[in-house]
C-alpha positions in Angstrom: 0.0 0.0 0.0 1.5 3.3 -0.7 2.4 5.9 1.3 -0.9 8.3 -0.2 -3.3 5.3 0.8 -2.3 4.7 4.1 -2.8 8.4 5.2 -6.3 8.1 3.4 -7.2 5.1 5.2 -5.7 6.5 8.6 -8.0 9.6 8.1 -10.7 7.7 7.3 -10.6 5.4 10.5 -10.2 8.3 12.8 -12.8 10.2 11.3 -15.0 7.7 11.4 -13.7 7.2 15.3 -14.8 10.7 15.6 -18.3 10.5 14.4 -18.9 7.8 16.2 -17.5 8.9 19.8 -19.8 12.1 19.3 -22.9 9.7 18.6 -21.6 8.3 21.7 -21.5 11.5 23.6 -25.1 12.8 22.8 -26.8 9.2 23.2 -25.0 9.2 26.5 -27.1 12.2 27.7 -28.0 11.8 30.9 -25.3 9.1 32.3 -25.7 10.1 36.1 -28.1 12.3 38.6 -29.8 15.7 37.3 -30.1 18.5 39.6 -33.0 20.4 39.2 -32.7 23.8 41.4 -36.0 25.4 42.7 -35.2 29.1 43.9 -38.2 29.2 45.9 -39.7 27.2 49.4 -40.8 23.7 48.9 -44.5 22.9 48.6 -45.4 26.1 46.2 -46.2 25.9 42.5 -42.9 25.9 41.2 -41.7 23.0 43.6 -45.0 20.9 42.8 -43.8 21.5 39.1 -40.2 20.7 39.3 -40.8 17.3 41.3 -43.4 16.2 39.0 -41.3 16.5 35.9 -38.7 15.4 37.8 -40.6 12.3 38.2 -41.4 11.1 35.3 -38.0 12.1 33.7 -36.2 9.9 36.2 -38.7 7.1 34.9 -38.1 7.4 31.4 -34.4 8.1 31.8 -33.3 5.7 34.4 -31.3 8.4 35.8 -31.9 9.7 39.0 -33.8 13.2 38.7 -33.5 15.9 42.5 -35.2 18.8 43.2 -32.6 21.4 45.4 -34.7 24.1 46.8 -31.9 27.1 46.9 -33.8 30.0 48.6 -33.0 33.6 49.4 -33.1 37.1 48.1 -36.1 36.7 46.0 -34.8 33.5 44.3 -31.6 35.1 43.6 -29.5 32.7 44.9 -30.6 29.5 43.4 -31.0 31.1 40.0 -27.2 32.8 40.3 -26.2 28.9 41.3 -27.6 27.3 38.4 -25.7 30.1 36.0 -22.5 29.2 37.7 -22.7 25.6 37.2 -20.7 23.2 34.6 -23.0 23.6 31.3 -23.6 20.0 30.7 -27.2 19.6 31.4 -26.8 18.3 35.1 -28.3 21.7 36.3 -31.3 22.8 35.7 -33.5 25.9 36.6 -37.4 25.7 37.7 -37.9 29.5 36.7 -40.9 31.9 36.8 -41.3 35.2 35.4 -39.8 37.2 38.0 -36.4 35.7 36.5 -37.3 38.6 33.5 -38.5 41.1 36.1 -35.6 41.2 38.5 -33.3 43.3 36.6 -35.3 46.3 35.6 -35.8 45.8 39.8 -32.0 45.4 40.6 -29.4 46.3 38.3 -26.8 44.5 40.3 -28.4 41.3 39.8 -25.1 38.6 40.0 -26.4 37.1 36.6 -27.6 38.1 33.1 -30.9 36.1 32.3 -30.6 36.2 28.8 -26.7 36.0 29.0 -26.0 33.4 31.1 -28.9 30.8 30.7 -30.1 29.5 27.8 -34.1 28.4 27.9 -35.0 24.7 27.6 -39.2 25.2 27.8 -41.9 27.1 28.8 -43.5 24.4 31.0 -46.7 26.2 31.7 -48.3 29.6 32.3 -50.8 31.1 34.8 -53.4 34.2 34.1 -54.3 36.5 37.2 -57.6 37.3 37.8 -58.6 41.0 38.6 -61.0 40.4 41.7 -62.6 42.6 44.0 -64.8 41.9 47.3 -69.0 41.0 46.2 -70.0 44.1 48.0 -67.6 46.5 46.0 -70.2 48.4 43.7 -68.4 47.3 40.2 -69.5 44.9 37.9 -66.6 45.5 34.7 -63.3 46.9 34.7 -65.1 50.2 32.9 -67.3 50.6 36.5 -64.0 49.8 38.3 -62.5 52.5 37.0 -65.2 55.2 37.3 -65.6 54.3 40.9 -62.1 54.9 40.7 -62.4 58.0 39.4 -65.4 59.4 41.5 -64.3 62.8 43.7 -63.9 61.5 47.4 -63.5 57.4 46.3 -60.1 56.2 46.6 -59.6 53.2 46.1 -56.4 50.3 47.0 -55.4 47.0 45.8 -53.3 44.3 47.1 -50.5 42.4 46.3 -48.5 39.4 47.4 -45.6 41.6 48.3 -43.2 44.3 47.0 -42.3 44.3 43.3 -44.5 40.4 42.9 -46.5 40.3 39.7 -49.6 41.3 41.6 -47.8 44.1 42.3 -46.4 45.0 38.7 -50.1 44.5 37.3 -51.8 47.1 39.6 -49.1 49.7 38.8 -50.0 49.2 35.3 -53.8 49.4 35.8 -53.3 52.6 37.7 -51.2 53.9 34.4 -53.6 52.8 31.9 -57.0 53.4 33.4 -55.4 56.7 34.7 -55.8 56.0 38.5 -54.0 56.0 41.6 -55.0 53.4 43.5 -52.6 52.7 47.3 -50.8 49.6 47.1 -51.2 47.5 49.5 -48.3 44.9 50.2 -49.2 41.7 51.8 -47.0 38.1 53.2 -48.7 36.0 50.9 -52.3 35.1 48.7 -54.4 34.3 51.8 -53.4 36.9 54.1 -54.5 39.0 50.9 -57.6 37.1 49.7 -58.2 37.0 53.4 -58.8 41.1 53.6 -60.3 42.0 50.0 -63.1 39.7 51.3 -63.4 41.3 54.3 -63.5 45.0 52.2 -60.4 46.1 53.5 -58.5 46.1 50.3 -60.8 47.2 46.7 -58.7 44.7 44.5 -56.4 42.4 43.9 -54.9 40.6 40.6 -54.6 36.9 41.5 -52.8 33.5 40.2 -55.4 31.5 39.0 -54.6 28.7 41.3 -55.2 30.9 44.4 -58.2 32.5 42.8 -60.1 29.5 41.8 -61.5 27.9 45.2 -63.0 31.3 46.1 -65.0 31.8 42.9 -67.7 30.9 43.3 -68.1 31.6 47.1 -70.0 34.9 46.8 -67.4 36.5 48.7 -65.2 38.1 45.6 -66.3 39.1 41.8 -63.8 38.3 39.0 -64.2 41.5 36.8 -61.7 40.6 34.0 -58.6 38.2 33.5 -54.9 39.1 31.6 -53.3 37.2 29.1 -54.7 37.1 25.6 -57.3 35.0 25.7 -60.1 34.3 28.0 -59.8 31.1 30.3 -61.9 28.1 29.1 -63.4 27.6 32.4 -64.3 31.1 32.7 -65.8 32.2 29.1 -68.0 34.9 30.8 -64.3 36.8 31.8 -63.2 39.1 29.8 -59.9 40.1 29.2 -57.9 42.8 30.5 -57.7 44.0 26.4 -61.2 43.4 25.7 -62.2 45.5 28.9 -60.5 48.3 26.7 -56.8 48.2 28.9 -54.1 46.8 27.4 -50.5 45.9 28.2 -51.8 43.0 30.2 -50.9 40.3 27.5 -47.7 38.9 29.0 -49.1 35.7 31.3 -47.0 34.7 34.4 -45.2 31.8 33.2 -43.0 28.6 34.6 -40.4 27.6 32.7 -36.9 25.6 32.6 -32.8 26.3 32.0 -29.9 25.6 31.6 -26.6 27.2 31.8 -25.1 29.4 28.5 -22.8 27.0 26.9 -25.0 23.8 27.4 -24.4 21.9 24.1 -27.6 22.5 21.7 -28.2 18.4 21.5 -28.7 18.5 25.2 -30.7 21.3 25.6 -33.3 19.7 22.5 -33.4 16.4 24.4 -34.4 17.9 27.8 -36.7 20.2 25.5 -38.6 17.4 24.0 -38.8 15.3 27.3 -40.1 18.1 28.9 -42.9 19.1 26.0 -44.1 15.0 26.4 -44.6 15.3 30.0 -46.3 18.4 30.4 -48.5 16.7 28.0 -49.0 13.3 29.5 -52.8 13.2 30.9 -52.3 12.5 34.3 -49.6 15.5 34.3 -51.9 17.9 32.0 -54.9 17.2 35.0 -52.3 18.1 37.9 -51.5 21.4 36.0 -55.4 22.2 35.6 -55.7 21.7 39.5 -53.0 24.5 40.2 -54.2 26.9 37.9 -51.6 26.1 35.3 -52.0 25.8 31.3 -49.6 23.2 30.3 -47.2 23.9 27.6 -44.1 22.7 27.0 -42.7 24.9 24.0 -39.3 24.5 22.0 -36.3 26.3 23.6 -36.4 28.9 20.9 -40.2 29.7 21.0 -39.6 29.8 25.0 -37.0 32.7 24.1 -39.2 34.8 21.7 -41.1 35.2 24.5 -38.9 36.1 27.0 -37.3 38.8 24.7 -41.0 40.3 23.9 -41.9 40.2 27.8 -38.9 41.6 29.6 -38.9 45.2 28.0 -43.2 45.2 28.9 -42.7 44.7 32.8 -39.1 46.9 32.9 -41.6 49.6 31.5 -43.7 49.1 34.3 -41.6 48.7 36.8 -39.6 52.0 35.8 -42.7 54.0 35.3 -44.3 53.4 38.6 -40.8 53.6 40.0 -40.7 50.4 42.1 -38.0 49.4 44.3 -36.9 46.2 46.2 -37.2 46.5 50.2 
């Protein structure tokens, strides 16, 4: 064999070596435990969420699957962990929209959410229900606001904190109905549910999940709903934009990530396992119970809607002028 064919058939074994090590590599995906960090207490939505998927992608996997609850500073601290972790796909973020919110918020955030994750799927989303107490004279959003509006009427609504989505939607029904209604911060849904029925706060714009037991109690009225389209279980809703107010499009949303750098194979496989969970029946019926529309969108359909959301609630957030305690 000459010298020429040697080299030819040297190359050719290697490169066939190659092709078949990296077929290797990406069918190896996962070869040992996945970490899945939840920024927030155990036992909320987000936790419920994370374990569940978790679940059923240990099952079909064979891998074990963990959910590490990393609190503090608003979920700060488990989201900054996940975007300091090795990006092969053995971390991954339980998200929700306050990941987009925090830095028009803080500006000295410790991570970049667009720069230093990269978005695997939109698991889910939630709409938030404008309600006030059943004894509040206002049966629309356009009464709302005229009451509102009346000389001597002021009126407050409530929020599940300081600079929560609650919070962010309030502000931006006092800048687009052209009212100043007093926030009024609460530690939690049921301490706030708690006083609007009692009349001691006018409104409040509530998850779905917390809203839905009280409905039809007689206690509260559900004037309108945001998002884009009305909720199937509650056609007679309108939407924030059919009420004649918009801005109130972006929904709250639940979603996974993955460090920037996470090879694209990796981040499609955990994409696709993800879209055939949320989809699974049993899984679809434990969403509906929480309040949550399942999803489980493409990583790149997930980012076109981060990029169109973030610049809505900065706008918000720096026209009401909100701070962080």
């Amino acid at each position: 064999m000459s010298a020429g064919r040697r080299a030819f058939v040297a190359a050719s074994i290697l490169a066939l070596g190659a092709a078949g090590g990296a077929a290797w590599g990406q069918g190896a995906y996962p070869s040992k435990t996945i970490r899945i960090v939840v920024p927030y207490a155990a036992g909320g939505s987000t936790d419920v969420l994370a374990r569940m998927i978790g679940t059923h992608m240990a099952q079909a996997w064979g891998q074990p699957v963990v959910v590490d609850n990393r609190l503090g500073a608003g979920g700060a601290i488990g989201t900054e962990a996940v975007a300091k972790s090795p990006a092969d796909g053995y971390t991954v973020l339980m998200a929700i929209t306050a990941m987009i919110q925090a830095p028009a918020l803080n500006p000295k955030l410790p991570y970049d959410p667009f720069k230093d994750f990269v978005p695997v799927s939109q698991v889910g989303f939630s709409q938030n229900l404008l309600l006030v107490p059943a004894s509040l004279p206002a049966n629309n959003v356009r009464e709302f606001v005229a009451l509102a509006k009346a000389p001597g009427k002021g009126l407050s609504f409530a929020s599940f904190g300081n600079a929560t989505s609650p919070h962010l939607y309030g502000e931006l029904m006092n800048q687009r109905a052209g009212i100043r209604m007093v926030h009024v911060p609460y530690k939690g849904a049921a301490l706030a549910l708690n006083d609007l029925f009692a009349g001691q706060v006018d409104a409040v714009f509530v998850d779905m999940g917390s809203a839905r037991p009280h409905l039809g109690s007689g206690k509260v009225k559900a004037l309108a709903i945001t998002g884009a389209q009305r909720a199937s279980f509650l056609p007679d809703v309108p939407t924030m934009g059919e009420s004649g107010y918009s801005g109130f499009e972006p929904n709250g949303w639940f979603g996974l990530f993955v460090p920037a750098g996470t090879p694209p194979e990796i981040v499609r496989k955990l994409s696709a396992e993800t879209a055939r969970i949320v989809r699974l029946p049993e899984v679809a019926e434990r969403f509906a119970g929480l309040g949550i529309n399942p999803l489980g969108s493409t990583s790149d359909e997930f980012a076109a809607v981060l990029r169109a959301d973030a610049p809505k609630w900065a706008q918000i957030v720096k026209a009401a002028n909100i701070k962080i305690d």
